[in-house]
C-alpha positions, 0 to 999 in steps of 0.5 A: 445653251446654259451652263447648266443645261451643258453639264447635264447634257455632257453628263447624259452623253457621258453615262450614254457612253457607259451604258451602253450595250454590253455585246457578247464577244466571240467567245460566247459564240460557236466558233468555226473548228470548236468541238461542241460538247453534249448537253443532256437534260433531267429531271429531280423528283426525289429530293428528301431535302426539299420534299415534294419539290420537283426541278430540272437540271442539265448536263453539259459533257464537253467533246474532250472528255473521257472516262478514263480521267476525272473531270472538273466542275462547275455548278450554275444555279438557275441552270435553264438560263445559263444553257440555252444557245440564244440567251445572255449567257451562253455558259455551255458554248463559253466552255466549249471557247475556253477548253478548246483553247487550254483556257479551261480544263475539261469540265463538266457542267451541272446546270440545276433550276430551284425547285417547286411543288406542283400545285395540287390542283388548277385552283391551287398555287404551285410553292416555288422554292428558289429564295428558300433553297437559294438565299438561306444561310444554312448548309440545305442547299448544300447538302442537296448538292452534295448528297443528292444531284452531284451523285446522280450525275457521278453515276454516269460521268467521272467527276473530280472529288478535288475542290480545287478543280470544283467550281459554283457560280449563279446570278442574283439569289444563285450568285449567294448561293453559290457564295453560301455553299463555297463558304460553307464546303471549301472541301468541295468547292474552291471557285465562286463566280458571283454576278449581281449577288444578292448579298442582301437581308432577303434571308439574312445574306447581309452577314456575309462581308462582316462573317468574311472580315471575321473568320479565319480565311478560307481557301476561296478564289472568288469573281464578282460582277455587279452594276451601279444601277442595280436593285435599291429595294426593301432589303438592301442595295445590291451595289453597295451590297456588292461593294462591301462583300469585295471589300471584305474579301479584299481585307481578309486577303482573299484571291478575289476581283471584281468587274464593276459596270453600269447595269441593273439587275440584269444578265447583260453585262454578266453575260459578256464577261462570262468568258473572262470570267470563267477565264479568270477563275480557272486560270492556273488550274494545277495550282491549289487555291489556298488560304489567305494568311490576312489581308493585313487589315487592321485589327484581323482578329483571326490572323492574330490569334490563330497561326496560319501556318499552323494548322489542325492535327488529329490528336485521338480518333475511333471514339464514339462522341468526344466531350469535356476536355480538362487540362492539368498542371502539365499541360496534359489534356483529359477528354471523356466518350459518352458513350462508351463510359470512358476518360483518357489522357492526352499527354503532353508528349503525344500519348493517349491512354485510357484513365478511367473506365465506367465513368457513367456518360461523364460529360463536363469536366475540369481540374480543380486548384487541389489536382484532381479531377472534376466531373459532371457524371450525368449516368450516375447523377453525380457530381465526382471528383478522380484522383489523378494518381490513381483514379480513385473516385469520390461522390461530390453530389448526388441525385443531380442532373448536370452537363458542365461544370466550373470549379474556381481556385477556392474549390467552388463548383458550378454546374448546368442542369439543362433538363431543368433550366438552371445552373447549380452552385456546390461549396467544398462542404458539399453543400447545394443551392440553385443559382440560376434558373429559367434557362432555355438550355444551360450547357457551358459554364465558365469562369472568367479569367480573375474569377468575378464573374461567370458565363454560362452558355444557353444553347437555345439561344444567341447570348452567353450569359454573364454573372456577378459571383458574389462571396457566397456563391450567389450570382446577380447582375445577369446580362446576355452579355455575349451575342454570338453569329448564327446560320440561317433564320435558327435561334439556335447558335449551336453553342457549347464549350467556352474556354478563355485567354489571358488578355480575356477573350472568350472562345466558343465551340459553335456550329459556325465554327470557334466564335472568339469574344472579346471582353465588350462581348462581341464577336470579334473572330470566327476559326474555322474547326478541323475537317468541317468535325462539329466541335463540341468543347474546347480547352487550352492544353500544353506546356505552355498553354497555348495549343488549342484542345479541341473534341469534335464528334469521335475524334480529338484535334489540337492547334497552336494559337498566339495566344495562351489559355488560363487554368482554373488554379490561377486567376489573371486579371486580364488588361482593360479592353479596347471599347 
């Protein structure tokens, strides 16, 4: 035997003896003694989110439940294989195992198969709806689970509204889906169970290790199962894909683990450590799973800019839509309700109070070097200025469109005019000009932090835009500078307000959350905002600027940041950036 030929056949032994057959053990059994609990079967023809989609879903009741207590939950995508008695998962006779021990609580299971559009006729072909509802990155599937099955099956059995005692699990596309609508809704669900995920470009899944090393660390515990022999195809490598999601969750400090193995894209080895996967996940069950405060990783951009002991706290509630936050010399932050033509004051000492009344759907806002107070005042197509002693108003401009406006320290005002895709410039003389134009939406407009330059956010888009200011309110050298993250396949990032700090990082009210720039333009952190409230605009506010102002749909939150903001009556030269 060559030398050679031993070493290839001791290698083939070696992996003989580490592929081998994943058995299931008695756990994944019916075992003599155990209560068997109940297993119903249904049918979803209803969907107004997946339209004329049809699936079946299964209910497992567990023989300890009662009506009297709420159960948890657990939700398996691809429900059918998950119950059946002969399969590879066996996930119903796994939980009878585990509750009957104590290793589990009393959980009801939610077994739900994708969707599919019956054909419409034998020559016709059905629309199978699983890759669409499982590997998109946005919050459908979500709001399926959330606003049209769970409450079915809530109709009939005592489900716990605690996402601590609320978990989410499938295999392959299932597995980040599962991820997807945890990531999305830790308000519902805390638990993950991922087996061979496909954390890959399917549908744009690929972001998940980077979007986890960004954002600011949710209360997640998340199990991961995968093999070294699984798929390597068109979209990604799954084990790799794998690989680096574990890693993310581990460097953001994530409670997480992972059992790697030797399978493809299969349920063997998934199957077998069901039990100590579920195990594993409910362990502790009275215990509540919160956010990590940072992995330690270098460069947690999230953990050093937010504080993770201090958290979100409601400034002003029962308006109608927040809007344009503006701070002044005191750190006291104005805001504006569209709709009900109003302005307040948030005070630095806790108070809210109403400033000015018939404001005209006021929407941007900002105080300008002389104090007062800047407004884009869209209802009377003006652009007014308040008094802040005594509300008293004076027209700026008039017969303009406008949304956001900046004012620098020598008084000058930009202003966006979505409706006509362009960006308006207005000197203290009172005199106009269009700066900017064939934009898809201008929405925000910004100043940088030393006043050179200018964003001007395009909601239709993915970018900021960045300008030059020259002398006489010209703006040149446009780039899409700034390339924030997205949901799903949308070009749309949901962008809105910008705010800025003094070491020039950007921050962005976005529909994934506060995405955070740093001066080379990239997105270099994610905040989560308050309550899952879509944030709409953004402002540094306090005595000593370093309280996050933040308006989100009818309310008006605040956070403390390790960073502190700049106003627009002092410019800063921020320090030269990391490239």
């Amino acid at each position: 035997m060559t030398t050679r030929y031993a070493l290839f056949a001791a290698t083939t032994l070696l992996f003989c003896a580490f592929a081998e057959d994943y058995p299931l053990g008695p756990d994944s059994q019916r075992q003599p003694g155990v209560p068997q609990g109940t297993v119903t079967k249904h049918s979803w023809k209803e969907s107004k989110i997946f339209p004329g989609t049809e699936r079946d879903y299964w209910v497992y009741v567990p023989a300890q439940y009662t009506s009297d207590k709420p159960a948890a939950l657990m939700v398996f995508q691809d429900g059918g294989g998950y119950i059946t008695d002969t399969g590879a998962w066996r996930a119903h006779i796994v939980m009878d195992n585990l509750i009957a021990k104590g290793e589990m609580p009393v959980t009801i299971g939610v077994f739900i198969n994708p969707g599919v559009m019956p054909a419409r006729s034998p020559d016709s072909l059905a629309r199978f709806n699983r890759s669409y509802e499982y590997d998109s990155i946005g919050d459908r599937y979500s709001q399926f689970l959330l606003t049209e099955i769970l409450p079915e099956v809530a109709k009939t059995y005592n489900i716990t509204s605690d996402p601590n005692l609320r978990g989410i699990g499938g295999s392959s596309s299932g597995a980040i889906c599962a991820f997807t609508v945890a990531w999305l809704h830790p308000e519902s669900f805390r638990r993950v169970l991922s087996t061979i995920g496909s954390y890959t470009n399917l549908r744009g899944g690929n972001i998940y290790p980077s979007w986890v090393r960004k954002t600011e660390p949710k209360p997640l515990r998340v199990f991961q199962q995968d093999g070294d022999h699984d798929l390597n195809i068109f979209v990604g490598n799954w084990w790799i894909g794998n690989q680096d999601l574990a890693s993310a969750l581990e460097y953001a400090g994530y409670d997480t683990t992972h059992v790697w193995g030797t399978e493809g894209h299969n349920s063997k080895h998934g199957g077998s450590i069901m039990p100590y996967a579920l195990r594993w996940l409910w362990r502790e069950p009275a215990k509540p799973i919160v956010a990590s405060k940072g992995g330690g990783g270098e460069r947690q951009f999230s953990t050093m800019i937010a504080d993770p002991d201090s958290g979100w706290t409601l400034v002003s509630e029962g308006h109608k839509f927040t809007e344009g936050p503006a701070v002044d010399r005191q750190g006291n932050v104005y805001f504006t309700d569209i709709p009900n033509n109003r302005i307040y004051k948030a005070t630095i000492d806790g108070g809210v109070t109403v400033f000015k009344e018939n404001t005209k759907q006021a929407n941007g806002m900002m105080i300008g070097p002389d104090g007062r107070l800047y407004v884009c005042q869209n209802g009377g197509k003006r652009i007014v200025a308040y008094n802040t002693a005594d509300g008293r108003e004076t027209v700026l401009a008039d017969d303009v469109t406008s949304n956001d406006l900046a004012v620098s320290s020598k008084g000058n005002i930009y202003f966006t005019d979505p409706s006509n895709h362009r960006v308006w410039f207005l000197d203290p003389k009172g005199n106009k000009r269009v700066v900017a134009e064939n934009l898809g939406f201008p929405n925000g407009v910004l100043f940088s932090p030393d006043q050179t330059q200018l964003y001007v956010n395009d909601s239709m888009s993915k970018s900021i835009w960045l300008y030059q200011v020259q002398d006489d309110g010209s703006l040149t050298n446009a780039e899409p500078f700034y390339r924030l993250e997205m949901f799903d396949d949308s070009m749309r990032s949901g962008a809105d307000g910008m705010t800025v700090d003094t070491e020039g990082y950007l921050y962005v009210a976005t529909n994934l959350g506060i995405q955070i720039c740093d001066q080379p333009g990239r997105v270099v952190a994610i905040l989560n905002g308050p309550d899952r409230d879509s944030i709409s605009n953004l402002v540094f506010g306090g005595p000593e600027l370093d309280t996050l102002f933040v308006t989100a749909r009818d309310k008006v939150y605040k956070r403390k940041l390790r960073r502190k903001g700049v106003v627009p009556w002092q410019p800063v030269k921020p320090p030269q950036p990391r490239l």
